[in-house]
MOPAC internal coordinates of N, CA, C and O (Angstrom, degrees):
PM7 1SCF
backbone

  N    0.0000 0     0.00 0     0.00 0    0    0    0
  C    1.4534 1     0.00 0     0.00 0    1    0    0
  C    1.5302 1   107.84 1     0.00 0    2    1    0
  O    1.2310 1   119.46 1   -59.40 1    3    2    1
  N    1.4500 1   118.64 1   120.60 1    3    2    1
  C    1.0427 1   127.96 1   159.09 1    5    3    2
  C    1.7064 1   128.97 1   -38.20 1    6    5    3
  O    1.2310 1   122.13 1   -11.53 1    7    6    5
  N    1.5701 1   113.52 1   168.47 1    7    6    5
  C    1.4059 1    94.96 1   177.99 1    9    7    6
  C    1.4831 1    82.20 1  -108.60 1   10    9    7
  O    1.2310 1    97.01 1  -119.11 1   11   10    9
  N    1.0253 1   158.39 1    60.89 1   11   10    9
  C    1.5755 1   140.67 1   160.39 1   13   11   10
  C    1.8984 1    73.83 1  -134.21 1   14   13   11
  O    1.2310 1    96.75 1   126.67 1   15   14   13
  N    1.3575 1   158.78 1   -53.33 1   15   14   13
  C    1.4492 1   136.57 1  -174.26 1   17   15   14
  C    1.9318 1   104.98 1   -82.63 1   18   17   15
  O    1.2310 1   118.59 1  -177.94 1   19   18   17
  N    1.4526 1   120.29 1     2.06 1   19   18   17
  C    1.5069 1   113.25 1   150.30 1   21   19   18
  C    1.2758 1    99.73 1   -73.15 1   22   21   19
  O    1.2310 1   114.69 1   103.39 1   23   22   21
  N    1.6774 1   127.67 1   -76.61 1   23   22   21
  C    1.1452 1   125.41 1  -152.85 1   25   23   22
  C    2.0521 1   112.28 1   -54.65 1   26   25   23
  O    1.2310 1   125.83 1   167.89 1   27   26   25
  N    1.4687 1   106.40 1   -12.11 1   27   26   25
  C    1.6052 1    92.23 1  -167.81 1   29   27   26
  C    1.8084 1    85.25 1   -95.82 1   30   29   27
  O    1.2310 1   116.59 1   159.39 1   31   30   29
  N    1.3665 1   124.10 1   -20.61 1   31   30   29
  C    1.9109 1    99.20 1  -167.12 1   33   31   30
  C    1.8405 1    93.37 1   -93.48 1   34   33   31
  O    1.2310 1   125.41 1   179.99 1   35   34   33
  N    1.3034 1   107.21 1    -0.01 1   35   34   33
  C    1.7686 1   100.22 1   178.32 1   37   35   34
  C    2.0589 1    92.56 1   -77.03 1   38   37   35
  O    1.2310 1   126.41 1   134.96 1   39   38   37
  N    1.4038 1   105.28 1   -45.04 1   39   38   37
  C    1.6071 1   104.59 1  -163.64 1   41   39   38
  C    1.7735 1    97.58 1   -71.20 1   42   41   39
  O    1.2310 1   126.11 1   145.84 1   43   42   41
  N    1.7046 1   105.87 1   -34.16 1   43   42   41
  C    1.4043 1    77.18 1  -179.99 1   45   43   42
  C    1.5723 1   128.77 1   -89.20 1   46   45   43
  O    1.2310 1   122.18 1   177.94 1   47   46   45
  N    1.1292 1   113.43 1    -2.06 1   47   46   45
  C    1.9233 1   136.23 1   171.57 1   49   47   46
  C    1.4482 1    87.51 1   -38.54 1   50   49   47
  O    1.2310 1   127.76 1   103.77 1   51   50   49
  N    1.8517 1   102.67 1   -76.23 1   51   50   49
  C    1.1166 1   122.34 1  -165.08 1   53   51   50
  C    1.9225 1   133.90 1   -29.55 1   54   53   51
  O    1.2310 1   139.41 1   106.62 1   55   54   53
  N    1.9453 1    79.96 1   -73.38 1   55   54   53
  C    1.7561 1    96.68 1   166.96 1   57   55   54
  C    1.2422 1   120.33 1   -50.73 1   58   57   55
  O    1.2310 1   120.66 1   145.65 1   59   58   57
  N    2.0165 1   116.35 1   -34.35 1   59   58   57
  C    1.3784 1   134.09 1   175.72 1   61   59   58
  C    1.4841 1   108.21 1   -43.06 1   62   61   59
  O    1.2310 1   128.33 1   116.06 1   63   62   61
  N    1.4409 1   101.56 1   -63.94 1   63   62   61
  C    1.5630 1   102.63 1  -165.20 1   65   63   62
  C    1.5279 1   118.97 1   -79.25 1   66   65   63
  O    1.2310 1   119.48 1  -149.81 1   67   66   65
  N    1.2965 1   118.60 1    30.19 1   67   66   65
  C    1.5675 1   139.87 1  -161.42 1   69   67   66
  C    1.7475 1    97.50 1   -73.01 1   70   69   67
  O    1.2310 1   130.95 1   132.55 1   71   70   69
  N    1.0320 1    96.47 1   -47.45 1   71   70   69
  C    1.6197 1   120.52 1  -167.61 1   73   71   70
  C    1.8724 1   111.39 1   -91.35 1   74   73   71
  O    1.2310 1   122.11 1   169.68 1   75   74   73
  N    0.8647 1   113.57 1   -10.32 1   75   74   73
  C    1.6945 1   121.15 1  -160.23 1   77   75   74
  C    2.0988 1    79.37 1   -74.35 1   78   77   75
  O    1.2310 1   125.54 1   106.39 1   79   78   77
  N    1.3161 1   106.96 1   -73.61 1   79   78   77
  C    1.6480 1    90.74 1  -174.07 1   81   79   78
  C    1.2270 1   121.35 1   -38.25 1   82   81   79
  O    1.2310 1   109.53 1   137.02 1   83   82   81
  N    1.7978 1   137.24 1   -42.98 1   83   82   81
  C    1.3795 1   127.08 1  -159.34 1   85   83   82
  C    1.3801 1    89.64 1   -86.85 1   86   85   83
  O    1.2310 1   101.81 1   162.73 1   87   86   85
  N    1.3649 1   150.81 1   -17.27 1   87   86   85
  C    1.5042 1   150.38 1   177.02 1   89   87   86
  C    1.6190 1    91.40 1   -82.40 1   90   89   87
  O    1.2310 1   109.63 1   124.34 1   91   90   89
  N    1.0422 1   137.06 1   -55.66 1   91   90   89
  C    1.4175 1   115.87 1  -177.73 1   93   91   90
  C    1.7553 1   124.24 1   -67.72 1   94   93   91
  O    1.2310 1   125.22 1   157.10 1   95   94   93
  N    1.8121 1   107.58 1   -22.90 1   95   94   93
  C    1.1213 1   100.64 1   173.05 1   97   95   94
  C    1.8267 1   116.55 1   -70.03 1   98   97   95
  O    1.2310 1   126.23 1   159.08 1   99   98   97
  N    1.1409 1   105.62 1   -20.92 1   99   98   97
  C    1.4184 1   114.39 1  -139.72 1  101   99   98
  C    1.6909 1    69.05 1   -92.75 1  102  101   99
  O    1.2310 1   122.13 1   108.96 1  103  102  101
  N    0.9871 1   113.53 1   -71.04 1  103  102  101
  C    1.8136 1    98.15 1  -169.04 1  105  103  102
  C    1.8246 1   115.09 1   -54.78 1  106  105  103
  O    1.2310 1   121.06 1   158.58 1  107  106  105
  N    1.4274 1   115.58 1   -21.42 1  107  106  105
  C    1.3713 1   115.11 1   164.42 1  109  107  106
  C    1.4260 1   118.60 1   -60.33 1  110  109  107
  O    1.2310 1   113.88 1   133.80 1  111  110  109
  N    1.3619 1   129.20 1   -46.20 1  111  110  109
  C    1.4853 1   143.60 1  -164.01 1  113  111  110
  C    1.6086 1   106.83 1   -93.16 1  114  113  111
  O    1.2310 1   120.48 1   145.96 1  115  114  113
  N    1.1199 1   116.68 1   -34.04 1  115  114  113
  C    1.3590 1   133.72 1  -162.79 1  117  115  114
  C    1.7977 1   110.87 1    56.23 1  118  117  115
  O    1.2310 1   127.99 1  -155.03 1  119  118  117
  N    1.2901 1   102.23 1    24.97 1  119  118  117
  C    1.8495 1   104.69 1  -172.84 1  121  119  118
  C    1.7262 1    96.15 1  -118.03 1  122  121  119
  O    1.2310 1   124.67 1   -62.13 1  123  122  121
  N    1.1443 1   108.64 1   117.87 1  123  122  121
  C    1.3478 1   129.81 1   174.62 1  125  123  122
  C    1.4916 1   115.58 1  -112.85 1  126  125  123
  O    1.2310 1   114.20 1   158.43 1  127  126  125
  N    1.6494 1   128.58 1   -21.57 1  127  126  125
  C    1.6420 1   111.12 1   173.40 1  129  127  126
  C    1.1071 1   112.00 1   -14.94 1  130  129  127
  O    1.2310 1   121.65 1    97.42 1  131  130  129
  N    1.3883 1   114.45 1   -82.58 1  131  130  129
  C    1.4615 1   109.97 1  -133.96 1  133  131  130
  C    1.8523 1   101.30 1   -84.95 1  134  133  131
  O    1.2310 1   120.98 1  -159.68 1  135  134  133
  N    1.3949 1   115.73 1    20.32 1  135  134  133
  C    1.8662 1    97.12 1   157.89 1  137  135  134
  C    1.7639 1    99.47 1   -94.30 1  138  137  135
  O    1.2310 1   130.62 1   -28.15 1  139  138  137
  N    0.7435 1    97.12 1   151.85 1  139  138  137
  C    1.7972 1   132.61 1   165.30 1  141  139  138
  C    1.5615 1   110.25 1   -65.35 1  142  141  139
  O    1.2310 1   131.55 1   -69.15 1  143  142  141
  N    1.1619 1    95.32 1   110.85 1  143  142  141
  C    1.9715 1    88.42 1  -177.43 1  145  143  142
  C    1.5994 1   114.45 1   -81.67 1  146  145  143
  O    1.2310 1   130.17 1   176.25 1  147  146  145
  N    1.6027 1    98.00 1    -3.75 1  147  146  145
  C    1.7903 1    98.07 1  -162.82 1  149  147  146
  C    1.9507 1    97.40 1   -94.83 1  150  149  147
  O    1.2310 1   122.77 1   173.67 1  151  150  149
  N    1.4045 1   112.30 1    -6.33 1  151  150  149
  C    1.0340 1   110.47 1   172.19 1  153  151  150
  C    1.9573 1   132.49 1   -78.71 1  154  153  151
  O    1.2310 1   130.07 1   144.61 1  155  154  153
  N    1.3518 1    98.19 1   -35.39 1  155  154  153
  C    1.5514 1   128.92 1   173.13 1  157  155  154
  C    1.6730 1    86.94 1   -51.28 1  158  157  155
  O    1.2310 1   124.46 1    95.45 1  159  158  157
  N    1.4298 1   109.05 1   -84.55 1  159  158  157
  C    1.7535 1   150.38 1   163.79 1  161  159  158
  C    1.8708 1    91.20 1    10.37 1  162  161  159
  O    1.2310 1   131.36 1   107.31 1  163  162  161
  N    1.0264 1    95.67 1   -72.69 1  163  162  161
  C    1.6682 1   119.63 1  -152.60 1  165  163  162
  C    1.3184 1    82.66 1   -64.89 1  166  165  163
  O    1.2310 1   119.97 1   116.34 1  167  166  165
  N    1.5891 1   117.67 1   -63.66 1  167  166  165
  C    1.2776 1   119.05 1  -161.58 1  169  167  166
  C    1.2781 1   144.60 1   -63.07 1  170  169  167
  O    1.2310 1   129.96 1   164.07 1  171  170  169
  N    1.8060 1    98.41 1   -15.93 1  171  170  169
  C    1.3097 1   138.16 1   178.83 1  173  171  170
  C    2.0531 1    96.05 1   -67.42 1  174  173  171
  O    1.2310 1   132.20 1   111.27 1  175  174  173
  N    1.2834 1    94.04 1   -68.73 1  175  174  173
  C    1.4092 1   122.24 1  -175.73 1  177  175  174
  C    1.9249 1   105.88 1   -36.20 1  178  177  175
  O    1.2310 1   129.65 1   117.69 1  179  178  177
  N    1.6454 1    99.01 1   -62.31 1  179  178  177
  C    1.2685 1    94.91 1   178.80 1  181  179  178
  C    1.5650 1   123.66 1   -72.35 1  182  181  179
  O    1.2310 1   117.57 1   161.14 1  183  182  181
  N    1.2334 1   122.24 1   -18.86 1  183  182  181
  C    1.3383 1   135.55 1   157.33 1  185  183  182
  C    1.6252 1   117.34 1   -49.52 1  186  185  183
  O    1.2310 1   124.18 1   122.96 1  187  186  185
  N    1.1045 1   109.59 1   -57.04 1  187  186  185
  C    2.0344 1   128.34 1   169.95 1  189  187  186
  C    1.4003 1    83.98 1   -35.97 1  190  189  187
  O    1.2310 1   118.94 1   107.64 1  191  190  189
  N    1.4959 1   119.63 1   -72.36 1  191  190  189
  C    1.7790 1   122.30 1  -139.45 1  193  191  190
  C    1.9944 1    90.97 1   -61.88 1  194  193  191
  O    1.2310 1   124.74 1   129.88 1  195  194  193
  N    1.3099 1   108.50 1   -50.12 1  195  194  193
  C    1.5192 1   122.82 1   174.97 1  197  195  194
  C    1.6092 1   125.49 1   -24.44 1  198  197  195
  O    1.2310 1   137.74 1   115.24 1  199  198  197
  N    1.4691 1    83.23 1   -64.76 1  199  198  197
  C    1.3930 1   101.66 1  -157.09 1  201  199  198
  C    2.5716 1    84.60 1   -77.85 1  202  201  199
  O    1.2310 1   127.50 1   127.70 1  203  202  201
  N    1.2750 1   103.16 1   -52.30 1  203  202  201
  C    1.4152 1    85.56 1   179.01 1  205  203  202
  C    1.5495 1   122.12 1   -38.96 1  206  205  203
  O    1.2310 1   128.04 1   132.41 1  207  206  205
  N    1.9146 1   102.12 1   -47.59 1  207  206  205
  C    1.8293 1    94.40 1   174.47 1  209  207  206
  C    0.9770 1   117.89 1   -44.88 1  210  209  207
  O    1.2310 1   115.94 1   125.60 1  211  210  209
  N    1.4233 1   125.32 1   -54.40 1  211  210  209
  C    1.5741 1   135.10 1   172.67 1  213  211  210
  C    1.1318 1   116.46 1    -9.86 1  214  213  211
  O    1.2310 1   127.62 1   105.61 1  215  214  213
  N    1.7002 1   102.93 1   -74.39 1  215  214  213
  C    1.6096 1   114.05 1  -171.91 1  217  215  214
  C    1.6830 1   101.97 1   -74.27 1  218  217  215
  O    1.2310 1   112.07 1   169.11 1  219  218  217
  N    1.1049 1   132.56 1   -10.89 1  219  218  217
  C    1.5481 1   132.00 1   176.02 1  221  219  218
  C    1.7780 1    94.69 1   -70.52 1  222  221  219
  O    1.2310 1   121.89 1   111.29 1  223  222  221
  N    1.1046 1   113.98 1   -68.71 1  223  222  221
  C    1.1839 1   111.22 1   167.09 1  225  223  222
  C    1.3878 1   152.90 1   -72.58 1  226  225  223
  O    1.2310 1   124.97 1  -175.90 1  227  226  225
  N    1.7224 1   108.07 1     4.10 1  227  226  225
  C    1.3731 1   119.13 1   155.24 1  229  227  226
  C    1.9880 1    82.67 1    79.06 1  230  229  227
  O    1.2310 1   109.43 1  -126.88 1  231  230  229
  N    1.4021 1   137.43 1    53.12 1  231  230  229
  C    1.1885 1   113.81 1   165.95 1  233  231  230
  C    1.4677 1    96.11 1  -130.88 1  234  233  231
  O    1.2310 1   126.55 1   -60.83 1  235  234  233
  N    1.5999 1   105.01 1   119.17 1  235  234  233
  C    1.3103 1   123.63 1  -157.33 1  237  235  234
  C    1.9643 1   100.15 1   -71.23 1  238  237  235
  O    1.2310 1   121.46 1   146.46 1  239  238  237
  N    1.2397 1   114.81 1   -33.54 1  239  238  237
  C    1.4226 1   108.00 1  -153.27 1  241  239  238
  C    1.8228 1    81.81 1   -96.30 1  242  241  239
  O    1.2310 1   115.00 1   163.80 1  243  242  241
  N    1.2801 1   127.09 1   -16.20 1  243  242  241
  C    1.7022 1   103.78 1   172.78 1  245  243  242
  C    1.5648 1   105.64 1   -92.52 1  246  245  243
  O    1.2310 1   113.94 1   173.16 1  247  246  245
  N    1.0933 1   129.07 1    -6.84 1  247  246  245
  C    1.7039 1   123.54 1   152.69 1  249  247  246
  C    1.2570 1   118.09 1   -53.58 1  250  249  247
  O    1.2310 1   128.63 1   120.16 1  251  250  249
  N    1.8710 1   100.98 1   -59.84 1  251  250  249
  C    1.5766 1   111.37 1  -173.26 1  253  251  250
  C    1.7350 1   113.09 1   -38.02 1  254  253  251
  O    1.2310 1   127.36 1   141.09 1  255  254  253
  N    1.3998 1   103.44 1   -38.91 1  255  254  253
  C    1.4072 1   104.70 1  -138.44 1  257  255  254
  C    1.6501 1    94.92 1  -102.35 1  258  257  255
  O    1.2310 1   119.27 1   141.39 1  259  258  257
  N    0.9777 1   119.00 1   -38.61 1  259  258  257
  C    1.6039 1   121.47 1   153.66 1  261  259  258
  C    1.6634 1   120.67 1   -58.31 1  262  261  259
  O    1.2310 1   116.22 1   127.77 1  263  262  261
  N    1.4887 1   124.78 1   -52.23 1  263  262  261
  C    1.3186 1    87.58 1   151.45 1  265  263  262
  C    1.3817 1   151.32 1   -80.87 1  266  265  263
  O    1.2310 1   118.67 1  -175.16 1  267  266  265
  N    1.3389 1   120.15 1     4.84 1  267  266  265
  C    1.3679 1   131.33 1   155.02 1  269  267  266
  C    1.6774 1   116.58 1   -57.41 1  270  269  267
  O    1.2310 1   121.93 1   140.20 1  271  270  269
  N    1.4644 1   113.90 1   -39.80 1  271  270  269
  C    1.5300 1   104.11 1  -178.74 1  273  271  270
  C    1.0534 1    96.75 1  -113.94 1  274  273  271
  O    1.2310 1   104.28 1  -149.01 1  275  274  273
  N    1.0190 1   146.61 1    30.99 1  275  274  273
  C    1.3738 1   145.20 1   134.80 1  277  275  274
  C    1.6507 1   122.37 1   -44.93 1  278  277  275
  O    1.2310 1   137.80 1   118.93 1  279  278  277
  N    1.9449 1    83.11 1   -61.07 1  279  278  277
  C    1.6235 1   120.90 1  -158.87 1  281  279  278
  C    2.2389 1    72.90 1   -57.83 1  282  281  279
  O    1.2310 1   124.51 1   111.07 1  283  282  281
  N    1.6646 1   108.95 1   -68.93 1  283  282  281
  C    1.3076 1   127.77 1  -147.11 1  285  283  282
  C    2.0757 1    88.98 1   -38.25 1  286  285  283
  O    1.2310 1   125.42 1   109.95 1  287  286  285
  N    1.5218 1   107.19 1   -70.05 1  287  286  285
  C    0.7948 1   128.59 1  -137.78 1  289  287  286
  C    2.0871 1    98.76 1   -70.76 1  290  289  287
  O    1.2310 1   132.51 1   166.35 1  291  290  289
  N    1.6386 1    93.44 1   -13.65 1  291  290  289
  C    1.4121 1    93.28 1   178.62 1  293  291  290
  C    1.2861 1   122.37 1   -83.38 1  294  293  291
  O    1.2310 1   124.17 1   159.79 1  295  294  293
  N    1.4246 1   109.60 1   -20.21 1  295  294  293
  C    1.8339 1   133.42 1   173.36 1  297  295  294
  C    1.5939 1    97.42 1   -81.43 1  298  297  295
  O    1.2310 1   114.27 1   150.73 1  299  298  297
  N    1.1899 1   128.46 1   -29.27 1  299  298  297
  C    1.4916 1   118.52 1   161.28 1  301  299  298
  C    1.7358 1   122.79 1   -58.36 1  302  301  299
  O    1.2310 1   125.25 1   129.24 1  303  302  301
  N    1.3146 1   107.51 1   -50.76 1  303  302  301
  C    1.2158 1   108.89 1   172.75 1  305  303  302
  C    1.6586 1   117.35 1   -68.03 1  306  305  303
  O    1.2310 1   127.13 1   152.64 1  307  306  305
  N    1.4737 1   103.89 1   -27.36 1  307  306  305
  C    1.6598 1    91.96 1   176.97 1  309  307  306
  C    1.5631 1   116.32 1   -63.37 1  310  309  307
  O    1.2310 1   133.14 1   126.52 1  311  310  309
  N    1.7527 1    92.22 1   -53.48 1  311  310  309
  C    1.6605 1   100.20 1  -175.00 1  313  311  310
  C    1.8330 1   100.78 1   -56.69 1  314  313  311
  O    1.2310 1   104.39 1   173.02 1  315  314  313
  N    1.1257 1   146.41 1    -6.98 1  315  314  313
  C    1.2484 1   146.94 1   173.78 1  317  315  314
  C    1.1630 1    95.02 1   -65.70 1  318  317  315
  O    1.2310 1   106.78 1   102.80 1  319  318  317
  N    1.4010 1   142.20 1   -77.20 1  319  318  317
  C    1.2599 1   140.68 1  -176.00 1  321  319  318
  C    1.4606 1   136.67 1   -69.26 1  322  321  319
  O    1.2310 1   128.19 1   156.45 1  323  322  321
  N    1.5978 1   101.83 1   -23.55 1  323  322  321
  C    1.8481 1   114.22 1   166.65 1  325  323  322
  C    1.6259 1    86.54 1   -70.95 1  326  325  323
  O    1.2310 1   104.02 1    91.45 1  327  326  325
  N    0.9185 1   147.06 1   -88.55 1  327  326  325
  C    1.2587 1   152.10 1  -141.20 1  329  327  326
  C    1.3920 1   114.48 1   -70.94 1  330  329  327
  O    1.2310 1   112.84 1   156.87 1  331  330  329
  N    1.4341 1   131.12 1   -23.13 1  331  330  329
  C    1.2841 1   126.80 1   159.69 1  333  331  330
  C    1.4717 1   121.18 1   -38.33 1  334  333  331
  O    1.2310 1    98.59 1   163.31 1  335  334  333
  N    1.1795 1   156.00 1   -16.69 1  335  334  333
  C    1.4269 1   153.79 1  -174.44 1  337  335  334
  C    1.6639 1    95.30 1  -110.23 1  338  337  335
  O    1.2310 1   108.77 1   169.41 1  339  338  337
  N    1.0587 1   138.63 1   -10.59 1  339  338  337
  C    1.3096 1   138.22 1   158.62 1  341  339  338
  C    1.5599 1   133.46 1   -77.90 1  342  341  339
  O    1.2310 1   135.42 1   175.22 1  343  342  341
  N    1.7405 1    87.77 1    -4.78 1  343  342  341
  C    1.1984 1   103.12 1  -178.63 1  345  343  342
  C    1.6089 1   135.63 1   -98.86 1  346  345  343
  O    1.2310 1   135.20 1   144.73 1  347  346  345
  N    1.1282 1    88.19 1   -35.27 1  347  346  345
  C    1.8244 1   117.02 1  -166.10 1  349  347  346
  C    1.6629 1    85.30 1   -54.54 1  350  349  347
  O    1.2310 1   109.22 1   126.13 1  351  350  349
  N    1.4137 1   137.81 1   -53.87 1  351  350  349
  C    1.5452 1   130.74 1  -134.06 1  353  351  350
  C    2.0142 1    93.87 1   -82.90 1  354  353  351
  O    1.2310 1   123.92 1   -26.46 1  355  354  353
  N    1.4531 1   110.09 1   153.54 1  355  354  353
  C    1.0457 1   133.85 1   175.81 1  357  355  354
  C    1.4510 1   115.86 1   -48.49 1  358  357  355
  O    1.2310 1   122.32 1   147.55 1  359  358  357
  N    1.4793 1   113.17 1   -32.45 1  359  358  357
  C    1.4735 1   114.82 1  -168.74 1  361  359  358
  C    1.8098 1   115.04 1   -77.32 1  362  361  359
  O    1.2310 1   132.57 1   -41.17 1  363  362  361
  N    1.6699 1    93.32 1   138.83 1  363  362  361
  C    1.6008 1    86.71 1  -173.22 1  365  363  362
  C    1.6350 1    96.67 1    95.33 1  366  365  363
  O    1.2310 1    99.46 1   122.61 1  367  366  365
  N    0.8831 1   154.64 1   -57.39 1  367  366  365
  C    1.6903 1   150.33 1  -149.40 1  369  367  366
  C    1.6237 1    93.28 1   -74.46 1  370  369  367
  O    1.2310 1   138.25 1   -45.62 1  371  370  369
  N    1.2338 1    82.23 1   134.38 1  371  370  369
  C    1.8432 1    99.21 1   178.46 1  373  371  370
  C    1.2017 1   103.41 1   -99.53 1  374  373  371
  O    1.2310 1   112.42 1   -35.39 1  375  374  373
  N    1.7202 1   131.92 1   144.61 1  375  374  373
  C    1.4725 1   154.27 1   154.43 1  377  375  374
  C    1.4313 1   109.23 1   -14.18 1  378  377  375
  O    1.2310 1   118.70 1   -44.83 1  379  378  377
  N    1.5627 1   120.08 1   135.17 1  379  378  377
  C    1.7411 1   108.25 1  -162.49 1  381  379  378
  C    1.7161 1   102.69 1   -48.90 1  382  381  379
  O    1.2310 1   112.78 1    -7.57 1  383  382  381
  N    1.2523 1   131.23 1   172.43 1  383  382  381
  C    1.2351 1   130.21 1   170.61 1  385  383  382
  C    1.4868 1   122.72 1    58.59 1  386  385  383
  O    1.2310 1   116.95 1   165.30 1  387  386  385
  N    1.6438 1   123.40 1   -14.70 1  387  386  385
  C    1.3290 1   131.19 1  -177.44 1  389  387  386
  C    1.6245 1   104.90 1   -73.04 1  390  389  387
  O    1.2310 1   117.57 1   -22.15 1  391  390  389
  N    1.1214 1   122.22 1   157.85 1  391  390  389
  C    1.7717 1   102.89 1   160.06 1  393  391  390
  C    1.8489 1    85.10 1  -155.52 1  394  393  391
  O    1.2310 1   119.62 1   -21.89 1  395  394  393
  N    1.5768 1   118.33 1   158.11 1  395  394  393
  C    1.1700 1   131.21 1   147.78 1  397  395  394
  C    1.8057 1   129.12 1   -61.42 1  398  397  395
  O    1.2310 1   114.65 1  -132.90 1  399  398  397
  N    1.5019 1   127.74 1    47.10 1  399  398  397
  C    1.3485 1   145.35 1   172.98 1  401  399  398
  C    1.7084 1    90.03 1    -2.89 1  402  401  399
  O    1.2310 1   104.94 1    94.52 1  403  402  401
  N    1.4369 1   145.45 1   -85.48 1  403  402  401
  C    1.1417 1   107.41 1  -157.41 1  405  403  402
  C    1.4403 1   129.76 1   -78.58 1  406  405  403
  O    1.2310 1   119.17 1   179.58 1  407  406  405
  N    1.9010 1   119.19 1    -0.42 1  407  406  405
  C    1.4930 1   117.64 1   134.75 1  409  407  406
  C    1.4155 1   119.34 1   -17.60 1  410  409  407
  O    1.2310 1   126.74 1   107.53 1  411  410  409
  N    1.1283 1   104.63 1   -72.47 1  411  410  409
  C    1.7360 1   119.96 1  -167.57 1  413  411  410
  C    1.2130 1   113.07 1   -59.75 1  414  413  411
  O    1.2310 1   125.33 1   173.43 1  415  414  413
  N    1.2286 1   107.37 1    -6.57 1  415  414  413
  C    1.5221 1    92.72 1  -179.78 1  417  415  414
  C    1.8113 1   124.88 1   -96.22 1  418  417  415
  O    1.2310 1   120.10 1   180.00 1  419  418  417

């Protein structure tokens, strides 16, 4: 293995695992309002076009790394919609500006 296909699956590990916390919070909390579904959406989309150059071009670590946040970013959009009806009710919502600090973490 080259160091120019180390250096691209280290950058894409990286950018990959961008998303692994808000997919683990979101299945920890089961509260998804406040992400944006058109953001996942978009991102999914531009990833597809990505990950096809990839395989047009045989470059193993921009496949890897597009289908890894693909997979991430597609379990984001699901839990967006399983978890929407868990959301709407009052219980659990903190005072405007209040938040639970080790939630957030």
């Amino acid at each position: 293995m080259n160091g120019e296909t180390m250096l691209g699956l280290v950058a894409g590990a990286v950018t990959s695992i961008a998303v692994v916390p808000q997919v683990a919070r979101a299945y920890r909390t089961k509260r998804v309002r406040d992400i944006s579904v058109w953001q996942p959406v978009i991102l999914v989309v531009g990833m597809i076009l990505w990950l096809a150059y990839g395989v047009m071009i045989g470059d193993i670590p921009l496949i890897a790394a597009n289908i890894f946040s693909i997979a991430c970013n597609g379990i984001l959009i699901v839990m967006k919609f399983f978890y929407c009806g868990d959301d709407n009710g009052a219980d659990g919502d903190y005072p405007l500006g209040q938040t639970n600090q080790a939630e957030d973490l």
